[in-house]
C-alpha positions as CSV (number, residue, x, y, z in Angstrom):
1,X,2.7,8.4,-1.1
2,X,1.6,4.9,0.3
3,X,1.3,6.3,3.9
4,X,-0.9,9.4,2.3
5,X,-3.3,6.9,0.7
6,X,-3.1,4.8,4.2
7,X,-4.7,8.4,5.8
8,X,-6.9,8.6,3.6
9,X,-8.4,5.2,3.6
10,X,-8.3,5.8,7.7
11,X,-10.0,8.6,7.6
12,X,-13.2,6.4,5.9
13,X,-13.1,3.9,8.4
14,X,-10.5,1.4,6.3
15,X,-7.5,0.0,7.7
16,X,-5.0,0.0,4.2
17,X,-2.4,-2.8,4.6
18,X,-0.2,-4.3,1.7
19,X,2.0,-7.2,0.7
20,X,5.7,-7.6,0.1
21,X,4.7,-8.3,-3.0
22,X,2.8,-5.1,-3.8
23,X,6.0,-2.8,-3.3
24,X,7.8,-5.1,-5.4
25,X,5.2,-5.1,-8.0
26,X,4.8,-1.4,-7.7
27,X,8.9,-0.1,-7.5
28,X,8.8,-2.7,-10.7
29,X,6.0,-1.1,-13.0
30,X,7.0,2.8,-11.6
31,X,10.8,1.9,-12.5
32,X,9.2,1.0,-16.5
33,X,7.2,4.4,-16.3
34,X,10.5,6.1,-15.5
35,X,8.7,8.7,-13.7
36,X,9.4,8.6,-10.0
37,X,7.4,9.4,-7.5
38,X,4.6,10.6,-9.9
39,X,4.5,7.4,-11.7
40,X,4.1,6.0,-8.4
41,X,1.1,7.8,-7.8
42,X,-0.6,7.3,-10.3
43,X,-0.3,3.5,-10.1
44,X,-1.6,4.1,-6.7
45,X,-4.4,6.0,-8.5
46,X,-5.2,3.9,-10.8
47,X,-5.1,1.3,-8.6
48,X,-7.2,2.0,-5.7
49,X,-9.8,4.3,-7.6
50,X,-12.5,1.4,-7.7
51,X,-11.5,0.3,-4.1
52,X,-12.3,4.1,-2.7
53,X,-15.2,4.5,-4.8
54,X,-16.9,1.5,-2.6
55,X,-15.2,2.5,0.4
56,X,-16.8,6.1,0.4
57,X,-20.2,4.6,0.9
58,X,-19.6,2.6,3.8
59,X,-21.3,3.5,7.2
60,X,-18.5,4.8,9.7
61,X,-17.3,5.3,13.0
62,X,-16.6,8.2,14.9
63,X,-13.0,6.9,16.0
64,X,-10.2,6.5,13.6
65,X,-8.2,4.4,15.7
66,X,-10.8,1.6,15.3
67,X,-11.4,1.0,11.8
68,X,-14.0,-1.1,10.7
69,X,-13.0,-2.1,7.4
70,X,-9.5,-4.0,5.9
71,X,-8.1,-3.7,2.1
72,X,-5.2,-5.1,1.3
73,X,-3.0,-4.7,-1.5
74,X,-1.5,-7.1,-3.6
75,X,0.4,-7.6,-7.1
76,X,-3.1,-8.5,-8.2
77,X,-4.8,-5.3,-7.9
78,X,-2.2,-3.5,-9.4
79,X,-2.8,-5.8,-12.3
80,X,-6.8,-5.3,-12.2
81,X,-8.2,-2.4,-9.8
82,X,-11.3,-4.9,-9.7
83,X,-9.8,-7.6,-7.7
84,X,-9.6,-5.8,-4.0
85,X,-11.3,-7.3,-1.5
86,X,-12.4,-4.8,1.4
87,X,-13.5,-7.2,4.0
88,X,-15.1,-6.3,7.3
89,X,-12.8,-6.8,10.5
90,X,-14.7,-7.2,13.8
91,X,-12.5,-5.6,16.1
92,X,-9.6,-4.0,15.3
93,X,-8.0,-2.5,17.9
94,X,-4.1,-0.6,18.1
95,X,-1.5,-2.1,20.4
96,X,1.5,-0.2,20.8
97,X,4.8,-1.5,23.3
98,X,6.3,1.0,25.2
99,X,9.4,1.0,25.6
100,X,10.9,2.1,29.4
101,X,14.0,2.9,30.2
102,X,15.5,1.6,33.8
């Protein structure tokens, strides 16, 4: 569920990262819901509606791989959706190791 909401963030020019503490807090407050994988997302719903809402309207780039934007998630916004912080990254770039085989 976290890696469709990473996509989807993507796909508007915002890289989604998230603390230790986040899947702790989450696992925590979906284990008292005692609904599985739909409480899950609809913490991440409820969560990140506010955060999307904003990120909708920024200006983006044609390339996926080179997001513009950073939000991440901590304990705090699943606590209150209000306190995310998307914050402009000047270059973000994806480095990959390969791996070769002698």
């Amino acid at each position: 569920l976290l890696k469709n909401k990473q996509n989807l963030f993507n796909s508007l020019g915002v890289r989604l990262t998230y603390t230790d503490s986040f899947i702790d807090k989450l696992a925590e407050q979906s284990y008292k819901l005692n609904e599985g994988a739909k409480g899950i997302g609809d913490i991440l719903d409820d969560s990140l509606c506010m955060a999307y809402d904003e990120a909708i309207s920024y200006p983006r780039k044609n390339s996926k791989d080179n997001n513009q934007y950073e939000l991440c998630l901590t304990e705090d916004i699943l606590q209150d959706p209000s306190k995310y912080e998307i914050r402009e990254v000047k270059e973000y770039k994806t480095h990959q190791k390969r791996r070769t085989t002698n």
